[in-house]
Residue frames as a rotation matrix with the C-alpha (Angstrom) as fourth column:
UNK 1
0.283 0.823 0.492 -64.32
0.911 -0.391 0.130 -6.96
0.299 0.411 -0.861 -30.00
UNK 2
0.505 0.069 -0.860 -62.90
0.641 -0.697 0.320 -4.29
-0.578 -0.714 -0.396 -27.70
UNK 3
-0.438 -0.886 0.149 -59.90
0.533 -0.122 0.837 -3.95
-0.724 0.446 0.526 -30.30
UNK 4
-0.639 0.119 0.760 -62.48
0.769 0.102 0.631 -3.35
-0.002 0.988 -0.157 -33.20
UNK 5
0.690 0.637 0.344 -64.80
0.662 -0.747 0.057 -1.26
0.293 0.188 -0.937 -31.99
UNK 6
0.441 -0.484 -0.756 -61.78
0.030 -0.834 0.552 1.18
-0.897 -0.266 -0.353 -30.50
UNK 7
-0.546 -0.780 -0.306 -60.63
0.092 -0.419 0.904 1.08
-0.833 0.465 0.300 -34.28
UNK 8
-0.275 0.312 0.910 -63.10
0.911 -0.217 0.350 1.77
0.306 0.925 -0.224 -35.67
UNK 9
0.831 0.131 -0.541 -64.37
0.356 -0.871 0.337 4.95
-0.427 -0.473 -0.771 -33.13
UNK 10
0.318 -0.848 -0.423 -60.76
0.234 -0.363 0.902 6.10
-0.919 -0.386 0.083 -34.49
UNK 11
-0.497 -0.046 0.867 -61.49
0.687 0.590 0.425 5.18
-0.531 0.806 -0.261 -37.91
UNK 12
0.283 0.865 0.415 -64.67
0.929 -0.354 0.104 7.13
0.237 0.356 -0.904 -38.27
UNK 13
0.527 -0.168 -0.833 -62.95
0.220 -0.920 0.324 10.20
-0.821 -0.354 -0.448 -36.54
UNK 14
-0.348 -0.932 -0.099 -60.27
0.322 -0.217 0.922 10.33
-0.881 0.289 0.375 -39.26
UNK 15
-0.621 0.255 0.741 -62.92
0.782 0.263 0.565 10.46
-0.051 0.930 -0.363 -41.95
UNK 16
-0.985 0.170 0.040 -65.01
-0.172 -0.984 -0.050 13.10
0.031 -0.056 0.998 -43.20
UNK 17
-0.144 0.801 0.581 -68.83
-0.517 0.440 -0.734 13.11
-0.844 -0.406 0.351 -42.95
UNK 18
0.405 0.389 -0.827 -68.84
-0.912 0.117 -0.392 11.95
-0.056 0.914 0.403 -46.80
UNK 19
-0.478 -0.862 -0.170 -66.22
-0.699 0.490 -0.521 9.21
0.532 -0.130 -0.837 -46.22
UNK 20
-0.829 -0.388 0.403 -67.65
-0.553 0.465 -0.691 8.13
0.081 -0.796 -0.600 -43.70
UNK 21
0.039 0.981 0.190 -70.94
-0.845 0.134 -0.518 7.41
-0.534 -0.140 0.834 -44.94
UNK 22
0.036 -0.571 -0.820 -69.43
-0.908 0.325 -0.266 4.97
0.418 0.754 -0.506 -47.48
UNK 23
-0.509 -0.462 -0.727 -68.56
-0.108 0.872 -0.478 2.74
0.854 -0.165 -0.493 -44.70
UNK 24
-0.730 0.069 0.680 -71.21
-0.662 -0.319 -0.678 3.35
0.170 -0.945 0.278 -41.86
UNK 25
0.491 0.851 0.186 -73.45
-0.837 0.401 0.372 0.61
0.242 -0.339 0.909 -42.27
UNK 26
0.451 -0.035 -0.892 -70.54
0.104 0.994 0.013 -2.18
0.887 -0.099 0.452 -41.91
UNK 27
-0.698 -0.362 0.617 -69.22
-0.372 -0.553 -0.745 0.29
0.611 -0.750 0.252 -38.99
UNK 28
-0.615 0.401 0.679 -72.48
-0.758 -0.540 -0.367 -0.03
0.220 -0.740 0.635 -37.39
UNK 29
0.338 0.683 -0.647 -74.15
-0.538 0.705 0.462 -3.24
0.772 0.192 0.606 -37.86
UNK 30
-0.204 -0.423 -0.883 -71.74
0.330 0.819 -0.469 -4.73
0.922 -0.387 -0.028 -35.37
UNK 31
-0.841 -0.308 0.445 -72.30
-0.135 -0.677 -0.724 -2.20
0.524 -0.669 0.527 -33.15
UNK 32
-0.382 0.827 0.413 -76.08
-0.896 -0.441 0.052 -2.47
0.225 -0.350 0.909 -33.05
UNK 33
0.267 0.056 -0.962 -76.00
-0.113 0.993 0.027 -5.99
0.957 0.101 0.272 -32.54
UNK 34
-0.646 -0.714 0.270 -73.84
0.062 -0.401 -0.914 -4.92
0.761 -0.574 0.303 -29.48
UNK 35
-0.906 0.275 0.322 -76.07
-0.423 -0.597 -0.682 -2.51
0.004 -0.754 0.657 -28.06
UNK 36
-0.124 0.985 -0.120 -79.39
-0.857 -0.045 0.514 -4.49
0.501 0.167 0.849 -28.66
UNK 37
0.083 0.406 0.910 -78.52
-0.718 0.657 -0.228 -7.50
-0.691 -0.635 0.346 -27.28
UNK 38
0.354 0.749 -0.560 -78.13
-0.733 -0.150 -0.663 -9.46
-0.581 0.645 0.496 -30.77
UNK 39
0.210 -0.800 -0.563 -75.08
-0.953 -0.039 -0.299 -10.79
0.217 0.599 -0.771 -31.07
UNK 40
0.649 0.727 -0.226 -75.95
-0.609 0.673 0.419 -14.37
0.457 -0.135 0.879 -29.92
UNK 41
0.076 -0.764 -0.640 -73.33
0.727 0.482 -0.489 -15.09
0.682 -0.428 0.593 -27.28
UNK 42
0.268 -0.031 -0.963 -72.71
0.825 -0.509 0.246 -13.22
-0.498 -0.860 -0.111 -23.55
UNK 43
-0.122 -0.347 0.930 -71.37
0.338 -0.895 -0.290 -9.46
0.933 0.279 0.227 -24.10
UNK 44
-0.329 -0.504 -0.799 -70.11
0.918 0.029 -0.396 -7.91
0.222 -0.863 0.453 -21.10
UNK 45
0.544 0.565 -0.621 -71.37
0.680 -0.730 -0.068 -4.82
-0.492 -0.386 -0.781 -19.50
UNK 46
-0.252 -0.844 -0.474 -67.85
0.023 -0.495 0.869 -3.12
-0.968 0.208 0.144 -20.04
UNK 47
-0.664 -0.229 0.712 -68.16
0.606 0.392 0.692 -4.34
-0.438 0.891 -0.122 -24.06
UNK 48
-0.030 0.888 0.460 -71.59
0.998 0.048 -0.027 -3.31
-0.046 0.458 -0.888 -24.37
UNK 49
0.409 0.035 -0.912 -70.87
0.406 -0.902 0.147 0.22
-0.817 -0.430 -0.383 -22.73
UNK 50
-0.573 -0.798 -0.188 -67.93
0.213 -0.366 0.906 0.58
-0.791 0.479 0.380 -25.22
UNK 51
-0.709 0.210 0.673 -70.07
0.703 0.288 0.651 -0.03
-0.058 0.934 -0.352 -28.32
UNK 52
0.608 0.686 0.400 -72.71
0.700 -0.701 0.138 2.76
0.375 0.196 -0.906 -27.53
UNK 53
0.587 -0.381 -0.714 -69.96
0.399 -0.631 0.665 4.82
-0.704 -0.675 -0.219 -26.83
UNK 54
-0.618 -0.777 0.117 -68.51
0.174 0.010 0.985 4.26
-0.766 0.629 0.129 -29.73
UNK 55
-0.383 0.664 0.642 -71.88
0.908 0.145 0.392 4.21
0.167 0.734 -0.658 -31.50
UNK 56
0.704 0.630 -0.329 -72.31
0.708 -0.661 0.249 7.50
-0.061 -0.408 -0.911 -30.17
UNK 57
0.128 -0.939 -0.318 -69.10
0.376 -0.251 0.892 8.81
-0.918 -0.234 0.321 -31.15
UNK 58
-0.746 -0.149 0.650 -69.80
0.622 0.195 0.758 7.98
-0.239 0.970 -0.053 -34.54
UNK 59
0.556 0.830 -0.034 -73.51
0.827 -0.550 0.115 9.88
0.077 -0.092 -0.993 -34.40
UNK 60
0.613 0.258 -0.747 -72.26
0.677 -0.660 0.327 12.71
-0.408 -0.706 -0.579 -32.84
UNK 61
0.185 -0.832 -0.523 -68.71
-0.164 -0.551 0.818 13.68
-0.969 -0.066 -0.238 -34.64
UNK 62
-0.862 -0.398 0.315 -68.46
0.175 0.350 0.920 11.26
-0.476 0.848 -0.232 -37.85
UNK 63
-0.534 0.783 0.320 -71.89
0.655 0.143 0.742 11.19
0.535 0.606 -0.589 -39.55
UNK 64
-0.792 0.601 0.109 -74.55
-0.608 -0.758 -0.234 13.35
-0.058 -0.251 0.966 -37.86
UNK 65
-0.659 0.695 0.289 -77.84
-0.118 0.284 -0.951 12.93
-0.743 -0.661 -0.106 -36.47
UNK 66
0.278 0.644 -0.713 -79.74
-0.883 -0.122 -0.453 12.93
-0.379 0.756 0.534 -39.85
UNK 67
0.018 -0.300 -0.954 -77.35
-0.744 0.633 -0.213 10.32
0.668 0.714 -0.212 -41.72
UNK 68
-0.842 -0.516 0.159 -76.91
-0.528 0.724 -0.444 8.10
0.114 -0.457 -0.882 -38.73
UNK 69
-0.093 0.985 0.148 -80.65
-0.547 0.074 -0.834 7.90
-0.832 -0.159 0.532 -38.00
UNK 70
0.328 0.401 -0.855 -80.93
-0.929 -0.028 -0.369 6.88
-0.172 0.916 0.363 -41.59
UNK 71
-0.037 -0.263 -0.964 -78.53
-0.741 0.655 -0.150 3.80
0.671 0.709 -0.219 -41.27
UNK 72
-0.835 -0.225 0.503 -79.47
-0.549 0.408 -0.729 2.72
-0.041 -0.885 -0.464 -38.23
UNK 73
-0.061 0.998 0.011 -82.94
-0.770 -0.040 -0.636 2.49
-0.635 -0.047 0.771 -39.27
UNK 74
0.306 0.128 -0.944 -82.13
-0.874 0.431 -0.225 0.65
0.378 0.893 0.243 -42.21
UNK 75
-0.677 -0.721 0.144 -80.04
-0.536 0.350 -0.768 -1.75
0.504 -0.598 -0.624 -39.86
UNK 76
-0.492 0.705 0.511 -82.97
-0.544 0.210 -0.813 -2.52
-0.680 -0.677 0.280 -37.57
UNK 77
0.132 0.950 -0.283 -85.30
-0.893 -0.010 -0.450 -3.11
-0.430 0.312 0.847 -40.61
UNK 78
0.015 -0.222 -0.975 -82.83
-0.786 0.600 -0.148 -5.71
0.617 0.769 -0.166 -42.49
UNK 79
-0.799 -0.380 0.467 -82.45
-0.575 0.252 -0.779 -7.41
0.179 -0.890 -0.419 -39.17
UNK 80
-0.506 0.855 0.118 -86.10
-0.535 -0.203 -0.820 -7.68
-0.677 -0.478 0.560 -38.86
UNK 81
0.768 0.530 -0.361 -87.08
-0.639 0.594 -0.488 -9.26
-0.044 0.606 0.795 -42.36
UNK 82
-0.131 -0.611 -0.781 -84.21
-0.638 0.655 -0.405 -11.57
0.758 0.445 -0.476 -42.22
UNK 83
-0.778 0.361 0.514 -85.62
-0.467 0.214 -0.858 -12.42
-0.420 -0.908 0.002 -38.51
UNK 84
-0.236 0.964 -0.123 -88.55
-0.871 -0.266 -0.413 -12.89
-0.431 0.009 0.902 -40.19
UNK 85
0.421 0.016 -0.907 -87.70
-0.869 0.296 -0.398 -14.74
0.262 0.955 0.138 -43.21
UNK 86
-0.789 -0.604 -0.118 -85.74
-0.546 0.776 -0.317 -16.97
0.283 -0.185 -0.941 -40.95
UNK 87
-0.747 0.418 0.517 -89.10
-0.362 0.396 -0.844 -17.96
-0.558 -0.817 -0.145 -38.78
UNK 88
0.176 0.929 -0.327 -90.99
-0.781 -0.070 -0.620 -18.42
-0.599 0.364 0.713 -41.63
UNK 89
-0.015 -0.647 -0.762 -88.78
-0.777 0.488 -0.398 -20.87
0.629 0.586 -0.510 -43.31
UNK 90
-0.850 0.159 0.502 -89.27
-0.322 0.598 -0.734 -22.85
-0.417 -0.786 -0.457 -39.99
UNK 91
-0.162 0.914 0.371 -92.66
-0.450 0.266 -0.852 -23.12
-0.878 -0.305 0.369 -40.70
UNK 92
0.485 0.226 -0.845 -92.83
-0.847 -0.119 -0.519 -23.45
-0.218 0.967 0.134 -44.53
UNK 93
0.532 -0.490 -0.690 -89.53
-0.351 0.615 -0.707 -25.77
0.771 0.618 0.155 -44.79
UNK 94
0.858 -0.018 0.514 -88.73
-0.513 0.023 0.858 -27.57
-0.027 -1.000 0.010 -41.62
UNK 95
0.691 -0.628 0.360 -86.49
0.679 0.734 -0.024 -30.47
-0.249 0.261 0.933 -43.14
UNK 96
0.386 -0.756 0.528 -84.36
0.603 -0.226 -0.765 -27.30
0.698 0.614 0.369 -44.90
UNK 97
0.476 -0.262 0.839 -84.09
-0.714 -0.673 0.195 -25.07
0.514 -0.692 -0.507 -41.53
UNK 98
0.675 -0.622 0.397 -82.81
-0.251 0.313 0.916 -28.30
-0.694 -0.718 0.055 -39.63
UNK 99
0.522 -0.682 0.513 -80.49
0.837 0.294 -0.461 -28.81
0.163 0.670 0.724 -42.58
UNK 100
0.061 -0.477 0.877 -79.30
0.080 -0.873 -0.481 -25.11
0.995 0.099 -0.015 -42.11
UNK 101
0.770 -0.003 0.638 -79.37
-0.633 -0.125 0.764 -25.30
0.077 -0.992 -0.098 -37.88
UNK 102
0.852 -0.519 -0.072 -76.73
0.381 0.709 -0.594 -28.65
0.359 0.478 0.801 -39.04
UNK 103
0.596 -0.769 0.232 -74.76
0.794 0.520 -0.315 -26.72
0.122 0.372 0.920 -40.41
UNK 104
0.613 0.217 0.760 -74.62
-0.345 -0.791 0.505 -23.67
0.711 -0.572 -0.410 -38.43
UNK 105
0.801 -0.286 0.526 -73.91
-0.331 0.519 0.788 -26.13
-0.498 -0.805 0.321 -35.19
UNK 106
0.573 -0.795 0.199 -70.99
0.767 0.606 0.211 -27.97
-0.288 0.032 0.957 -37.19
UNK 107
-0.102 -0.607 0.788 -69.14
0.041 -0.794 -0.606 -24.10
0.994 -0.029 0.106 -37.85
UNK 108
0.427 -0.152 0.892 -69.53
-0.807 -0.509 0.300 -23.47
0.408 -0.848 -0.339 -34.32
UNK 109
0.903 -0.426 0.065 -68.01
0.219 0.585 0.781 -27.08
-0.370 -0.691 0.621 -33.32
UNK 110
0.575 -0.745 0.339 -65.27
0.721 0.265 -0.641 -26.61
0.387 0.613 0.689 -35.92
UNK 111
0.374 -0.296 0.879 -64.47
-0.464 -0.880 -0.099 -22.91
0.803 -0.371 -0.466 -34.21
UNK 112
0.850 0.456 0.265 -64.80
-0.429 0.304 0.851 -24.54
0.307 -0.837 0.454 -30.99
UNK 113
0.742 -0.658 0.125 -61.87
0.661 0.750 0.026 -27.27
-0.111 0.063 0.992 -31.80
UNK 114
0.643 -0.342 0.685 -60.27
0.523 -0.457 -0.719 -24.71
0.559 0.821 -0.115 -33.38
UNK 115
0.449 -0.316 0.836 -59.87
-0.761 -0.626 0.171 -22.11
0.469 -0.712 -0.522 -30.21
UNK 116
0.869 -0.257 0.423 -59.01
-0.270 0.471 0.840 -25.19
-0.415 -0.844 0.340 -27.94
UNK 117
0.494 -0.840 0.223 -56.26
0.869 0.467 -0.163 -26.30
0.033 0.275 0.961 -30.15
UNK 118
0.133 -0.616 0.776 -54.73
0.549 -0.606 -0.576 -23.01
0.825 0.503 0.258 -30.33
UNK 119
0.562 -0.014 0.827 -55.06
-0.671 -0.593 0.446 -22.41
0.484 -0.805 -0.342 -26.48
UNK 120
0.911 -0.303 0.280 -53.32
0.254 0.947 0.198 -25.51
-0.325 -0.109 0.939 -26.27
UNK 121
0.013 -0.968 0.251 -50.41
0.866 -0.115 -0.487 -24.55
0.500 0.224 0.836 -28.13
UNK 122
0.550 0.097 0.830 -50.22
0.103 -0.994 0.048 -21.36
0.829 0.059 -0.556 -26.23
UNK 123
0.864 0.443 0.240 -50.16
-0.353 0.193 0.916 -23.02
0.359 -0.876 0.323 -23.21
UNK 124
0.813 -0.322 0.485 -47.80
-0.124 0.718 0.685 -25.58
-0.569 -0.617 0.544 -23.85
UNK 125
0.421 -0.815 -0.399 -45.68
-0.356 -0.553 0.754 -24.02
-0.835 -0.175 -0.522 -26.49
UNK 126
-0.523 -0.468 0.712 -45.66
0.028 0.826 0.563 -26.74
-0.852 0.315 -0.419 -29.06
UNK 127
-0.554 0.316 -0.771 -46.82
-0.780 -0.520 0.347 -27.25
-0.291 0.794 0.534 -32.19
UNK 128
-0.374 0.673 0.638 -49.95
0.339 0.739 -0.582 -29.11
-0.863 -0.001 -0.505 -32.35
UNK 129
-0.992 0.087 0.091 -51.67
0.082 -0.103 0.991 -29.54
0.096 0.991 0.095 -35.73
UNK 130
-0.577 0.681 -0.450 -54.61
-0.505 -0.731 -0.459 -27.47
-0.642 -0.038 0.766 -36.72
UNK 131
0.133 0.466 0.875 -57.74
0.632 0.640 -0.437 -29.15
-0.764 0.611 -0.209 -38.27
């Protein structure tokens, strides 16, 4: 994450304020996910710092205080009815939400295997076969 958010903060500098609007809501969605707390897995102090540093980089030099406001806001709000839409689907369709929690949980074992096999061959140098 550290990589991405220092290329984009470099990204958004190179761009004008028009440019950059173009591309500030997939700039920032990761960010605010970051800085809220959202991103559904630890985030380091250090990580988190970076991202409103960077999310404040962007505000301040790339986009301005008018346009950023504007896609943050929007940011928050999709966040919020898709929050919503998720808890309500609990309630409404229980049998499809644990069908979609499934298969949610089997991408995160498959990742899971993934990383370990590939910290495995780091380790030890060989070529072990990827699922």
């Amino acid at each position: 994450m550290r990589i991405v958010f220092n290329v984009y903060k470099e990204f958004a500098s190179n761009l004008n304020q028009e440019e950059c609007r173009l591309y500030a809501f997939r700039i920032l969605l990761p960010l605010y996910k970051v800085c809220q707390g959202f991103t559904g897995k630890a985030i380091t102090d250090e990580l988190e710092q970076l991202a409103e540093e960077v999310r404040d980089s962007i505000r301040d030099r790339s986009l301005g205080v008018q346009i950023f406001v504007k896609v943050y806001s929007e940011i928050k709000k999709r966040l919020e009815v898709k929050r919503r839409e998720e808890k309500e689907m609990a309630v409404v369709n229980p049998e499809r939400n644990a069908k979609r929690k499934l298969k949610v949980a089997s991408k995160n074992k498959a990742n899971k295997k993934r990383r370990i096999m590939r910290s495995k061959m780091d380790r030890y140098g060989h070529a072990l076969e990827l699922p």
